[in-house]
MDTraj code that builds the backbone (N, CA, C; nanometers):
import mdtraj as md
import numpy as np

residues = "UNK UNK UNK UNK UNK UNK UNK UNK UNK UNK UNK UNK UNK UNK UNK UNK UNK UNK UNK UNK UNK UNK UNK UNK UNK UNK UNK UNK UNK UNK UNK UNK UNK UNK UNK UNK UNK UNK UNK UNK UNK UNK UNK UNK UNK UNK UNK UNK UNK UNK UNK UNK UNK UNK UNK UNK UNK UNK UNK UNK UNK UNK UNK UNK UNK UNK UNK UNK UNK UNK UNK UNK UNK UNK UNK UNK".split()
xyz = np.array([
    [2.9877, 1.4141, 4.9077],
    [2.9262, 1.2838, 4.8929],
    [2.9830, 1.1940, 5.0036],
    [2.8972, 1.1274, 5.0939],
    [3.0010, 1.0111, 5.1976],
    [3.0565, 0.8901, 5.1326],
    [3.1202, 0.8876, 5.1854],
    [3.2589, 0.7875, 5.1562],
    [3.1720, 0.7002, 5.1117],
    [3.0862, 0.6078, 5.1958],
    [3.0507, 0.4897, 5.1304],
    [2.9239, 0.5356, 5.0227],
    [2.8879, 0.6213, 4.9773],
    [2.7971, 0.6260, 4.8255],
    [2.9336, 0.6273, 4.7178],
    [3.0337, 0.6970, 4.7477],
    [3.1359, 0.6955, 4.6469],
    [3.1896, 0.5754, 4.5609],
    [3.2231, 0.5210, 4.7344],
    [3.3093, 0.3739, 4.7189],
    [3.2021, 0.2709, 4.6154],
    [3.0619, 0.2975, 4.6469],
    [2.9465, 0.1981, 4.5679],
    [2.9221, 0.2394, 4.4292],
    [2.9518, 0.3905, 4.4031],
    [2.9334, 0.4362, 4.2908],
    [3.0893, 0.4074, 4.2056],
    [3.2194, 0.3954, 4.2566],
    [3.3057, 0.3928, 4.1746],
    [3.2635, 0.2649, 4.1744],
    [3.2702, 0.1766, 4.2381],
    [3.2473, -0.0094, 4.2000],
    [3.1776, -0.0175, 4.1102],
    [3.0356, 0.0584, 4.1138],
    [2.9642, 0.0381, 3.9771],
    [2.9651, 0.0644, 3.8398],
    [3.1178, 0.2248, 3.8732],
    [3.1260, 0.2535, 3.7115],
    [3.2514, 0.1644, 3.6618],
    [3.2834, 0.0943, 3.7921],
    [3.4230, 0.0290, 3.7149],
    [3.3919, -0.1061, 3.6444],
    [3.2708, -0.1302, 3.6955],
    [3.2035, -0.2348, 3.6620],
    [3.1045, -0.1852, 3.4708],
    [3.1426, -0.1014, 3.4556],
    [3.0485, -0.0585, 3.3195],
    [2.9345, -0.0074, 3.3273],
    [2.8866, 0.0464, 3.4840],
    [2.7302, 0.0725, 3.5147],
    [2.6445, -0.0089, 3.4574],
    [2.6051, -0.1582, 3.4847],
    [2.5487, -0.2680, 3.4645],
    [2.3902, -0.1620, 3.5493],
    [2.2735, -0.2003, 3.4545],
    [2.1628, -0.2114, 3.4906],
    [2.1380, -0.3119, 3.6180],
    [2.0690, -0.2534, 3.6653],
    [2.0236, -0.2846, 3.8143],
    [1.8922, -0.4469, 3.7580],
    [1.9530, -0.5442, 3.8068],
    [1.8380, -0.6661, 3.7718],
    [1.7344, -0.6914, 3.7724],
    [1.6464, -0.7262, 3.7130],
    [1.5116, -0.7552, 3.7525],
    [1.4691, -0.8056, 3.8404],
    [1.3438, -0.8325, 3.9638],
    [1.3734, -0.8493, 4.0502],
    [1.2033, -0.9200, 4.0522],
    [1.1698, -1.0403, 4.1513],
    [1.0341, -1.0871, 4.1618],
    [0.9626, -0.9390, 4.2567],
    [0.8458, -0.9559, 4.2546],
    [0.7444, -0.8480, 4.3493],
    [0.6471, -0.9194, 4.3856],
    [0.5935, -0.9407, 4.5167],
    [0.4446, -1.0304, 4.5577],
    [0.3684, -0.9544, 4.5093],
    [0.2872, -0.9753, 4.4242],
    [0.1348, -0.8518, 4.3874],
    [0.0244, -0.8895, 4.5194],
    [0.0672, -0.9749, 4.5938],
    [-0.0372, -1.0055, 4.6897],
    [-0.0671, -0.9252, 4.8053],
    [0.0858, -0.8742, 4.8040],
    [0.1626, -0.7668, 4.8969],
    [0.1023, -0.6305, 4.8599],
    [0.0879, -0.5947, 4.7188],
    [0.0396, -0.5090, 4.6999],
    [-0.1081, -0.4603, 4.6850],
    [-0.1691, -0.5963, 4.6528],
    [-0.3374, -0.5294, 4.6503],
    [-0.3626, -0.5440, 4.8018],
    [-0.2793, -0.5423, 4.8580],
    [-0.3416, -0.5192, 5.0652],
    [-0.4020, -0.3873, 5.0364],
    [-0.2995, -0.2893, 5.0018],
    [-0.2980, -0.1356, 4.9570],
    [-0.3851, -0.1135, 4.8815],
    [-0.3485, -0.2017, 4.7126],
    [-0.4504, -0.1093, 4.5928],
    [-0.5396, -0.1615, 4.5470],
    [-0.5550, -0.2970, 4.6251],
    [-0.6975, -0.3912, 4.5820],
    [-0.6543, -0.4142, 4.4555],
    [-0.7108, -0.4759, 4.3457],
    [-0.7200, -0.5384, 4.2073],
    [-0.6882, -0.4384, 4.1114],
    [-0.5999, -0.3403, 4.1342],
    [-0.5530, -0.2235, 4.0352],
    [-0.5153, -0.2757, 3.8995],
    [-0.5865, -0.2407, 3.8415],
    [-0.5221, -0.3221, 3.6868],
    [-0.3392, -0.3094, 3.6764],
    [-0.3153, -0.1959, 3.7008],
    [-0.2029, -0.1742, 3.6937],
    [-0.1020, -0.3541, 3.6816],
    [-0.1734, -0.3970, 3.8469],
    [-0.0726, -0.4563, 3.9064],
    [-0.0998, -0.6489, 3.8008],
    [-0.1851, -0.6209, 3.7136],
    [-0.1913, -0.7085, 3.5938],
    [-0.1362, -0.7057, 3.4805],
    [-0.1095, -0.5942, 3.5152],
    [-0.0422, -0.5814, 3.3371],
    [0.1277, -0.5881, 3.3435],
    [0.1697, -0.5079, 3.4941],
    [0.2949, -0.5465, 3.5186],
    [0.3758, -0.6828, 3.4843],
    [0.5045, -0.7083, 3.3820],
    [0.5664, -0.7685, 3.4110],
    [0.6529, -0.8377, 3.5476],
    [0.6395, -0.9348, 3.6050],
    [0.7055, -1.0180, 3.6938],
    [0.7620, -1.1267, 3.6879],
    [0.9234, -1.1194, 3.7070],
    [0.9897, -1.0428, 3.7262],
    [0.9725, -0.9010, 3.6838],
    [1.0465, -0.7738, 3.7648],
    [0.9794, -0.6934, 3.6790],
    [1.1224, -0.6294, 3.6751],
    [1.1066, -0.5340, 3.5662],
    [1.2829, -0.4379, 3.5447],
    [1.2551, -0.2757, 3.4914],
    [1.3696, -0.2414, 3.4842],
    [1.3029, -0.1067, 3.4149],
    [1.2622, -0.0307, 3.2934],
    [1.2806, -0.1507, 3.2072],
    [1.2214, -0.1471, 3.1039],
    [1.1106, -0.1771, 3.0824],
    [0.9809, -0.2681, 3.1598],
    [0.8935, -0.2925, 3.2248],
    [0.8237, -0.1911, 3.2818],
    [0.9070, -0.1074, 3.3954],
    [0.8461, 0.0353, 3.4059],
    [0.8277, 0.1438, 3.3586],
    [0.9390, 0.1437, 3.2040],
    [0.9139, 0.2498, 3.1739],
    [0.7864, 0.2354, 3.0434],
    [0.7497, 0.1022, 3.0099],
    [0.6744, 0.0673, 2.9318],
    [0.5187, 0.1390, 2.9749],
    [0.4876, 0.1608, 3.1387],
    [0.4017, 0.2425, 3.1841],
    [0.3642, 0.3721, 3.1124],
    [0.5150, 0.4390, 3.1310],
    [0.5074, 0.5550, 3.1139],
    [0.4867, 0.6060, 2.9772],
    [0.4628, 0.5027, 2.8727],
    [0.4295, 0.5059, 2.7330],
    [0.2708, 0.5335, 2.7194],
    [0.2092, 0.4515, 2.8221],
    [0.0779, 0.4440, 2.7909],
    [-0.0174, 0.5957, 2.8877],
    [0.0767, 0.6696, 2.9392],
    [-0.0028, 0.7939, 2.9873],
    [-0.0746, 0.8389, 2.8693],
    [-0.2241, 0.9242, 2.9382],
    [-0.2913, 0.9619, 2.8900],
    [-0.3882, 1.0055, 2.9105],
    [-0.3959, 1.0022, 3.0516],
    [-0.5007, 1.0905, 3.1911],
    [-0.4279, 1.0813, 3.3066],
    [-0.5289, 1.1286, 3.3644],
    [-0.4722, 1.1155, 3.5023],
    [-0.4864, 0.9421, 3.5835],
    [-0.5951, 0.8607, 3.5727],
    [-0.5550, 0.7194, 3.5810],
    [-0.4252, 0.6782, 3.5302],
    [-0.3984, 0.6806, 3.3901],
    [-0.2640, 0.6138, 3.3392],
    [-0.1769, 0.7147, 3.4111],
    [-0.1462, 0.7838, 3.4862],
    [-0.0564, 0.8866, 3.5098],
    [-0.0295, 0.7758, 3.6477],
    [-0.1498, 0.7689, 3.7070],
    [-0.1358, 0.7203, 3.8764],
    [-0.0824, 0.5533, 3.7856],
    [-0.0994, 0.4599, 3.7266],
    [-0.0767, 0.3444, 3.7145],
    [0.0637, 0.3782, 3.6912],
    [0.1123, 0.4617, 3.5993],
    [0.2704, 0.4992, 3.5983],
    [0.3657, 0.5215, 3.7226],
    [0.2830, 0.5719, 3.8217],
    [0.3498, 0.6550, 3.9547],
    [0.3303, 0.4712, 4.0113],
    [0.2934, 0.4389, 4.0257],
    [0.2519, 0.2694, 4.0714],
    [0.3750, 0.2259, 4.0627],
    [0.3646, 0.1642, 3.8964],
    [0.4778, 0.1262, 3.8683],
    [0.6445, 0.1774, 3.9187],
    [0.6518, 0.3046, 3.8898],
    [0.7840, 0.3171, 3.9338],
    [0.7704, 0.3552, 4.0919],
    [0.7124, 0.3126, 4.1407],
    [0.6978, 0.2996, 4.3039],
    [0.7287, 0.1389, 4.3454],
    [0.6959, 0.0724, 4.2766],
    [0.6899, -0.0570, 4.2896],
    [0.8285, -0.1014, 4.2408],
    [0.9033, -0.0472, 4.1788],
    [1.0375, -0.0479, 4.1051],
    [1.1421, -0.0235, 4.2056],
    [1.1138, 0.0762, 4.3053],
    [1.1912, 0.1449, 4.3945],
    [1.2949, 0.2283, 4.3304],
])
top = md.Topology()
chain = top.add_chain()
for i, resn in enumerate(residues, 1):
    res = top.add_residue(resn, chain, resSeq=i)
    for name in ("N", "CA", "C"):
        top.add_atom(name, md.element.get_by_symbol(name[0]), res)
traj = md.Trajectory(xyz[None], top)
């Protein structure tokens, strides 16, 4: 592992592994790409990962599959 993923990973477990924050997203930024994707309406913004994984509840084809892959794309 290089030194500096270590050094960031011990900081974070010494820290209690705190969830990573919610964070704003331009959706304006994004329909350049996906045009008026419902997806990007239903998303919470701020958004977090509990938010994304709320996606992954509603699979159930292959659309809800791609709005899921969205979401945690948009999550980074």
């Amino acid at each position: 592992m290089p030194d500096n993923l270590r050094r960031r990973f011990q900081k974070w477990d010494a820290k209690g592994r705190p969830s990573q924050e919610a964070f704003e997203w331009e959706k304006k930024n994004w329909q350049k790409y996906l045009g008026n994707s419902s997806i990007l309406e239903t998303l919470p913004n701020p958004i977090d990962r509990a938010g994304v994984l709320e996606t992954f509840k509603l699979v159930h084809d292959p659309d809800s599959a791609l709005d899921a892959y969205i979401a945690s794309y948009l999550w980074g």
